[in-house]
N, CA, C and O atoms as CSV, one atom per row, in Angstrom:
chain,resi,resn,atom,element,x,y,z
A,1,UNK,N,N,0.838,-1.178,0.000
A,1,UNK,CA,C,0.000,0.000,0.000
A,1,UNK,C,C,0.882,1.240,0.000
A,1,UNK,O,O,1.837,1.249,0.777
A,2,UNK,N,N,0.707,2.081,-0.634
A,2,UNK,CA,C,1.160,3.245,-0.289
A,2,UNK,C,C,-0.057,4.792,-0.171
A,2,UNK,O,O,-1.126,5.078,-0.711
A,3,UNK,N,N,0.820,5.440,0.802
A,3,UNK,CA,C,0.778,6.798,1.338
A,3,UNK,C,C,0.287,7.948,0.630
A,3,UNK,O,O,1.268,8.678,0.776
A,4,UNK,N,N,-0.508,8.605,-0.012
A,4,UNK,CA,C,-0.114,9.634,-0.805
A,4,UNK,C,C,-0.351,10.948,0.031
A,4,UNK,O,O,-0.540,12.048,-0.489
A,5,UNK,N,N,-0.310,10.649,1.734
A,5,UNK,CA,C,-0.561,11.843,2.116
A,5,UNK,C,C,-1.919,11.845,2.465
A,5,UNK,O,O,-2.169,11.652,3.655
A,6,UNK,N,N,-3.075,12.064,1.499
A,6,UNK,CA,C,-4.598,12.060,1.359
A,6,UNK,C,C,-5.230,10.423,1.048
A,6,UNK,O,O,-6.170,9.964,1.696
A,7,UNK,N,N,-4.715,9.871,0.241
A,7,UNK,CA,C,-5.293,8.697,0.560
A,7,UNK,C,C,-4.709,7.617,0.191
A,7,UNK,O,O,-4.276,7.665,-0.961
A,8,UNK,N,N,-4.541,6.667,0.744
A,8,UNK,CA,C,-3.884,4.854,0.711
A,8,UNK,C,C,-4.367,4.178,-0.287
A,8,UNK,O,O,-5.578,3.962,-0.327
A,9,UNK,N,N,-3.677,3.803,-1.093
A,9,UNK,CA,C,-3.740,3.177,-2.613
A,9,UNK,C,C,-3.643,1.821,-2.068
A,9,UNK,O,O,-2.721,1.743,-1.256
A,10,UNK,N,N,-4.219,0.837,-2.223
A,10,UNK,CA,C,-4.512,-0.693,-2.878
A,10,UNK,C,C,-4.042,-1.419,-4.006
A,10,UNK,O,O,-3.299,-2.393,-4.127
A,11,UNK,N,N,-4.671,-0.686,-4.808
A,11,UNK,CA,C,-4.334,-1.082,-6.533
A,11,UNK,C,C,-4.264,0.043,-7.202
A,11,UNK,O,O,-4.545,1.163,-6.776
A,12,UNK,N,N,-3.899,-0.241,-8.227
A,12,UNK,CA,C,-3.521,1.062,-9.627
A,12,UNK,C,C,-2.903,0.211,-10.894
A,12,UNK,O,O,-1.855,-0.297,-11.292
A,13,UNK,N,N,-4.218,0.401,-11.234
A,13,UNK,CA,C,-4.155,0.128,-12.833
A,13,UNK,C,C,-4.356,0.985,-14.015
A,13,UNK,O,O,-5.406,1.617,-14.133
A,14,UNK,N,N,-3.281,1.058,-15.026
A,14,UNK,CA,C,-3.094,1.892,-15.887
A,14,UNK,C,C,-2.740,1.441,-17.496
A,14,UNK,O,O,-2.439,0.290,-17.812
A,15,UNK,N,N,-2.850,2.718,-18.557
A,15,UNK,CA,C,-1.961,1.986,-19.599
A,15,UNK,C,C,-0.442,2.529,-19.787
A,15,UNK,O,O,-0.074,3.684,-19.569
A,16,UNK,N,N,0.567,1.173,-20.352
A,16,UNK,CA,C,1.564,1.703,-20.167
A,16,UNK,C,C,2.019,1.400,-21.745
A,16,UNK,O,O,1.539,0.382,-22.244
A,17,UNK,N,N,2.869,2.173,-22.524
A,17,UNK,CA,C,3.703,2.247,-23.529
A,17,UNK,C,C,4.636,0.754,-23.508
A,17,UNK,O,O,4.839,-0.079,-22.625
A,18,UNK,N,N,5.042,0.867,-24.811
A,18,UNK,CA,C,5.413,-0.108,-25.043
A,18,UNK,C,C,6.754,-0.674,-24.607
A,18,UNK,O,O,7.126,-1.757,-25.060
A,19,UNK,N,N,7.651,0.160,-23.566
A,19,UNK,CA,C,8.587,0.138,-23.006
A,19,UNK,C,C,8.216,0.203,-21.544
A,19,UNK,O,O,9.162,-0.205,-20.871
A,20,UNK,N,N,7.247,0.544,-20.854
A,20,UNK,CA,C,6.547,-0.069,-19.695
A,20,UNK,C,C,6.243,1.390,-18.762
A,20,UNK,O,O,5.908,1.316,-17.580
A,21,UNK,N,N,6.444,2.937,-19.612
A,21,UNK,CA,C,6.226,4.090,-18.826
A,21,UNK,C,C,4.578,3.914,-18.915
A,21,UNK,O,O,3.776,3.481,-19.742
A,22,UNK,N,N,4.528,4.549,-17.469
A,22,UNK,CA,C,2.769,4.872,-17.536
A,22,UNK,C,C,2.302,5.604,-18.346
A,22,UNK,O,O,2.938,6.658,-18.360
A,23,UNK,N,N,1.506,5.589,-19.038
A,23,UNK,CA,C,0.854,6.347,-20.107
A,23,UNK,C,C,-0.570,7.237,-18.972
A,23,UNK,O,O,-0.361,8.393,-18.603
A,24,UNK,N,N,-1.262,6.859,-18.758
A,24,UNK,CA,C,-2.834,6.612,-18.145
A,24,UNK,C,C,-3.063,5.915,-16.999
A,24,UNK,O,O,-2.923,4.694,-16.940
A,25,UNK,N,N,-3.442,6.671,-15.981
A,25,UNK,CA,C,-3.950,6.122,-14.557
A,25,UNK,C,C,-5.476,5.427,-14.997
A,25,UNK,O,O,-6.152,6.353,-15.446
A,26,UNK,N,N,-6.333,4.022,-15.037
A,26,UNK,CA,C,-7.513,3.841,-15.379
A,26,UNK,C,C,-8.002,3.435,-14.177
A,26,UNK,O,O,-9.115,2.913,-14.248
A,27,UNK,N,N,-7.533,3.509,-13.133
A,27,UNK,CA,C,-8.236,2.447,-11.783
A,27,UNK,C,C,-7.405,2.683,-10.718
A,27,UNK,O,O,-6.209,2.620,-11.001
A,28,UNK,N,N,-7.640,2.901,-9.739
A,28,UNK,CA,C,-7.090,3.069,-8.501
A,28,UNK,C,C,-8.475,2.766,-7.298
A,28,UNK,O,O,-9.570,3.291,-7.099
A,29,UNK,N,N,-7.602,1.489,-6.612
A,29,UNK,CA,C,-8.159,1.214,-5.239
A,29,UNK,C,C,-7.713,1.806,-4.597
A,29,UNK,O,O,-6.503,1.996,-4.715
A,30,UNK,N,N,-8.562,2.514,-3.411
A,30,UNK,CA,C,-7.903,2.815,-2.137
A,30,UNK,C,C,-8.888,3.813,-0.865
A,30,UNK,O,O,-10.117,3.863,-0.835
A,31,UNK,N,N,-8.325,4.237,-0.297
A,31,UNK,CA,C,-8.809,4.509,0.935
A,31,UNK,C,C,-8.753,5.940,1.637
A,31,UNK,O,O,-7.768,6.398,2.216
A,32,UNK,N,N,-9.883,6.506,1.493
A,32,UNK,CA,C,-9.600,8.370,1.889
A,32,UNK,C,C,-8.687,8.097,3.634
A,32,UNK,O,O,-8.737,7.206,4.483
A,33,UNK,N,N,-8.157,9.003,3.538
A,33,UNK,CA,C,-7.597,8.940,4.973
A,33,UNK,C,C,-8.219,10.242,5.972
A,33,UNK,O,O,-7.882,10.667,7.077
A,34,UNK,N,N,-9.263,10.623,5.018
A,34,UNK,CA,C,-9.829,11.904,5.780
A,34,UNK,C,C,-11.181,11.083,6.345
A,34,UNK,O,O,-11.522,11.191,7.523
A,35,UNK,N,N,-11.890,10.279,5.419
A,35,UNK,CA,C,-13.622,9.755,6.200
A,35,UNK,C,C,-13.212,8.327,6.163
A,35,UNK,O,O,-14.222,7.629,6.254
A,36,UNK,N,N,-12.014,7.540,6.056
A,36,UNK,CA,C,-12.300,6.316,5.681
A,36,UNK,C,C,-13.024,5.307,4.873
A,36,UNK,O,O,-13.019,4.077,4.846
A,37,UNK,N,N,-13.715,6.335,4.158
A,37,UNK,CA,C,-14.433,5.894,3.033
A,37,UNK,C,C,-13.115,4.665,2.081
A,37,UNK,O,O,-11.891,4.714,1.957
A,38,UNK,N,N,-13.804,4.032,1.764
A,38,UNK,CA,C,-13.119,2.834,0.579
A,38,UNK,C,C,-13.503,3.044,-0.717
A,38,UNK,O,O,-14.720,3.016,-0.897
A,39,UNK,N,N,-12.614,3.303,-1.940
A,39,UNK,CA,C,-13.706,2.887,-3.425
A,39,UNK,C,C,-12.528,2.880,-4.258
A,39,UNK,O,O,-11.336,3.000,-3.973
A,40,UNK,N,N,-13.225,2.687,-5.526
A,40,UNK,CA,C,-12.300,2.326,-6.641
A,40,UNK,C,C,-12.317,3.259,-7.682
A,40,UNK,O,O,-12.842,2.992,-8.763
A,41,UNK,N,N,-11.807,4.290,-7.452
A,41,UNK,CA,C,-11.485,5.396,-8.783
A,41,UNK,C,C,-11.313,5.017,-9.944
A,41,UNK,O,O,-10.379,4.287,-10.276
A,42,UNK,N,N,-12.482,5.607,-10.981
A,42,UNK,CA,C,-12.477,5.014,-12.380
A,42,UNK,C,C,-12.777,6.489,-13.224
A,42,UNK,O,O,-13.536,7.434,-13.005
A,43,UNK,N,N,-11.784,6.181,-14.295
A,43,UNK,CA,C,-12.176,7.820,-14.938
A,43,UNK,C,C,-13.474,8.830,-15.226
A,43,UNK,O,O,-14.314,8.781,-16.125
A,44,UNK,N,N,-13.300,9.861,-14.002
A,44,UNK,CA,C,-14.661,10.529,-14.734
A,44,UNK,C,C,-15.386,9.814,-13.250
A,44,UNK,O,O,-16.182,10.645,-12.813
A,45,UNK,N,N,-15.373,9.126,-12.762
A,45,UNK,CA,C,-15.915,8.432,-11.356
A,45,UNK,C,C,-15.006,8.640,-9.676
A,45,UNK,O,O,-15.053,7.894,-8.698
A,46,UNK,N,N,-14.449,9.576,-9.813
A,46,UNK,CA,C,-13.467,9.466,-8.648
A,46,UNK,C,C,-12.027,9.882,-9.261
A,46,UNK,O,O,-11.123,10.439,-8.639
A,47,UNK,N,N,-12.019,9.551,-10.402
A,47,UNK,CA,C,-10.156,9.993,-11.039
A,47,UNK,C,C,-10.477,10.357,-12.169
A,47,UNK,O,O,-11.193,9.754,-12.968
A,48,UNK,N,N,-9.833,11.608,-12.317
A,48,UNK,CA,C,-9.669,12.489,-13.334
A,48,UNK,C,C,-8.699,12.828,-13.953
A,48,UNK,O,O,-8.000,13.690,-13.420
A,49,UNK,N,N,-8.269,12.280,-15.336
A,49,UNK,CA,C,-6.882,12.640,-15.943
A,49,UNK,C,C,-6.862,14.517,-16.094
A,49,UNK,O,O,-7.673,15.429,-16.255
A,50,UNK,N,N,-5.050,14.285,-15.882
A,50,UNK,CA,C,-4.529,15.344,-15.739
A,50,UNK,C,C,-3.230,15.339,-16.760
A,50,UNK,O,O,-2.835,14.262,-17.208
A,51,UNK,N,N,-2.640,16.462,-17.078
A,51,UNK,CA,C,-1.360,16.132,-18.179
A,51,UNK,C,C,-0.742,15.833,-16.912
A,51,UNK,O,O,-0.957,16.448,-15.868
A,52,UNK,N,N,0.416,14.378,-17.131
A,52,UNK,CA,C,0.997,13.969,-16.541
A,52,UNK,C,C,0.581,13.528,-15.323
A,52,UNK,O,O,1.531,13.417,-14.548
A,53,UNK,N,N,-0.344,13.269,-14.912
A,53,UNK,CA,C,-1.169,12.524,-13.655
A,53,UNK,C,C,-2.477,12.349,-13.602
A,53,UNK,O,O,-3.110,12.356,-14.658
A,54,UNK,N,N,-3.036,12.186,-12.545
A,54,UNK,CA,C,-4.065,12.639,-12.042
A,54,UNK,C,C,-4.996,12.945,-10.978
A,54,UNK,O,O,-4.632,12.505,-9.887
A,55,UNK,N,N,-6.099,13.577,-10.984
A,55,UNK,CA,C,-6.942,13.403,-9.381
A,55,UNK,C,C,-7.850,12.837,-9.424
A,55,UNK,O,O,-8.752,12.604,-10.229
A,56,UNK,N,N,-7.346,12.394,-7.650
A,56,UNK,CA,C,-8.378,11.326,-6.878
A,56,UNK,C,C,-8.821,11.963,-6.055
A,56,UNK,O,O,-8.188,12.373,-5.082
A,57,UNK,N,N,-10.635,12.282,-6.413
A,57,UNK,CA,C,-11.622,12.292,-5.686
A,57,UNK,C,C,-12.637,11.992,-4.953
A,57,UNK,O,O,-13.723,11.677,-5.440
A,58,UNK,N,N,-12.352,12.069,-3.421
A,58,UNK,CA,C,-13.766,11.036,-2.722
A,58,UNK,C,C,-14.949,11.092,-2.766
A,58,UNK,O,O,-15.506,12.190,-2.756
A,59,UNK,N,N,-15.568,10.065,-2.819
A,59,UNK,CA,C,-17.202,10.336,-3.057
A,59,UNK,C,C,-17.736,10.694,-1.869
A,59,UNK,O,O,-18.879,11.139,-1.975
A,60,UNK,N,N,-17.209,10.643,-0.555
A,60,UNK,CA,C,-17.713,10.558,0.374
A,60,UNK,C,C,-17.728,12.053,1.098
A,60,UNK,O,O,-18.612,12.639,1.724
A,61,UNK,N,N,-16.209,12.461,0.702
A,61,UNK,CA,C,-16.423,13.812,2.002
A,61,UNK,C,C,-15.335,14.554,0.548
A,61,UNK,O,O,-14.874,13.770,-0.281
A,62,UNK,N,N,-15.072,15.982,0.438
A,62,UNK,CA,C,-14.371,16.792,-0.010
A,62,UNK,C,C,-12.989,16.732,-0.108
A,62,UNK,O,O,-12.349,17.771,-0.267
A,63,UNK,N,N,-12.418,15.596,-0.031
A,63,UNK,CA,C,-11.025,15.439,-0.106
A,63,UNK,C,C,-10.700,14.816,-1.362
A,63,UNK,O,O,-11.128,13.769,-1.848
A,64,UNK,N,N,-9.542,15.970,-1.967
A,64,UNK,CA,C,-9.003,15.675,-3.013
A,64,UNK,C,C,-7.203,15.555,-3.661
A,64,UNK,O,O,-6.346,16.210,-3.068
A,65,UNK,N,N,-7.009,15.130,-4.254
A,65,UNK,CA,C,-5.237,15.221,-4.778
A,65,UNK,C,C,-5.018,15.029,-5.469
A,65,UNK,O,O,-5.397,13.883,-5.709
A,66,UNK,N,N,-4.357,15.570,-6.469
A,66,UNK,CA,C,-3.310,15.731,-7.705
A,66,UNK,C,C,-2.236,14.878,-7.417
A,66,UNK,O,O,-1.413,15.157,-6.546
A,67,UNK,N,N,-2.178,13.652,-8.225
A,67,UNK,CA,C,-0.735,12.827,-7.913
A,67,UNK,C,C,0.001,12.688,-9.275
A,67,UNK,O,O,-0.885,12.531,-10.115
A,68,UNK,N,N,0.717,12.679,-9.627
A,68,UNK,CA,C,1.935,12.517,-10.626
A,68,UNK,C,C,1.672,10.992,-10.986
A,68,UNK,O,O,1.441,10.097,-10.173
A,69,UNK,N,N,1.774,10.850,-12.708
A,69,UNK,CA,C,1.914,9.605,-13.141
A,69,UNK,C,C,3.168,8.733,-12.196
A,69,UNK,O,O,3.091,7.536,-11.918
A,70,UNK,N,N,4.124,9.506,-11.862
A,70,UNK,CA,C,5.594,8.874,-11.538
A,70,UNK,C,C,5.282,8.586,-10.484
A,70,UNK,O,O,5.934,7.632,-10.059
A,71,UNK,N,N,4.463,9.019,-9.728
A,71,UNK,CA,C,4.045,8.298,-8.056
A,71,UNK,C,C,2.993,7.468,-8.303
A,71,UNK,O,O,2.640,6.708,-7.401
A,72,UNK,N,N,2.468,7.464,-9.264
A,72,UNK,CA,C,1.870,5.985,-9.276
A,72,UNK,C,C,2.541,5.068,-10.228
A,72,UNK,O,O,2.237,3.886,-10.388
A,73,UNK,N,N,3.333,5.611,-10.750
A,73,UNK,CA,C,4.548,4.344,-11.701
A,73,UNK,C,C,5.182,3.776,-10.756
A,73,UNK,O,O,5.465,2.579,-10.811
A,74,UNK,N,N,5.566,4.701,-9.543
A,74,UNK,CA,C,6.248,4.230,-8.917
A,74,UNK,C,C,5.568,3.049,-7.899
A,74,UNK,O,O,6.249,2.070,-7.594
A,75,UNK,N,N,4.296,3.194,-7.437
A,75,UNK,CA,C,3.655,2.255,-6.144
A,75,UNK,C,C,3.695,0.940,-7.402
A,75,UNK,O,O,4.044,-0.208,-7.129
A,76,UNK,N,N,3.353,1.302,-8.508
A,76,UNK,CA,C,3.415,-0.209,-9.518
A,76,UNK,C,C,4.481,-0.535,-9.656
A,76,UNK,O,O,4.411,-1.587,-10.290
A,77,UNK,N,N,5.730,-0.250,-9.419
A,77,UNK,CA,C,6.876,-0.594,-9.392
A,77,UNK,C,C,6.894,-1.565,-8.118
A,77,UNK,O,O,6.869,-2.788,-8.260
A,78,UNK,N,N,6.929,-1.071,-7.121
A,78,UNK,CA,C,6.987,-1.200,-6.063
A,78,UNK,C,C,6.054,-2.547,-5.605
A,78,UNK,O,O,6.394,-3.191,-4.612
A,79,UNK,N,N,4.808,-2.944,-6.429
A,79,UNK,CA,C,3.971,-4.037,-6.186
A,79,UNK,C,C,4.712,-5.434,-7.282
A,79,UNK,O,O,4.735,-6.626,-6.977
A,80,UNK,N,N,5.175,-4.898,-8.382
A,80,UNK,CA,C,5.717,-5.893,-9.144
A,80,UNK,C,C,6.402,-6.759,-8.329
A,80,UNK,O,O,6.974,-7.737,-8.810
């Protein structure tokens, strides 16, 4: 799991280029750390592309964050 500060990632699924950089955040599990709310960010549902990242928004209470493709390249690194 990792940290982003605002909320605890689970999973993160994305598309990646043909050399294995993240292209596209499409899915992220995880966990607000503000209401404890749980869900699964899906574009346009909770995650919103951004150039070079994106935000994860809770359904539950007003907490939001801008994360960098490279911090979530990186937690997929990190699960491989």
């Amino acid at each position: 799991m990792a940290d982003t500060g605002l909320f605890l990632l689970s999973d993160v699924l994305g598309q990646e280029d043909d050399s294995g950089r993240l292209l596209q955040v499409t899915q992220v599990v995880c966990r607000c750390l503000q209401c404890s709310s749980r869900f699964t960010g899906r574009p346009d549902e909770g995650l919103f592309d951004l150039p070079g990242g994106a935000i994860l928004s809770c359904p539950k209470c007003p907490n939001r964050q801008a994360i960098s493709l490279a911090r979530f390249a990186d937690f997929l690194q990190k699960r491989a």
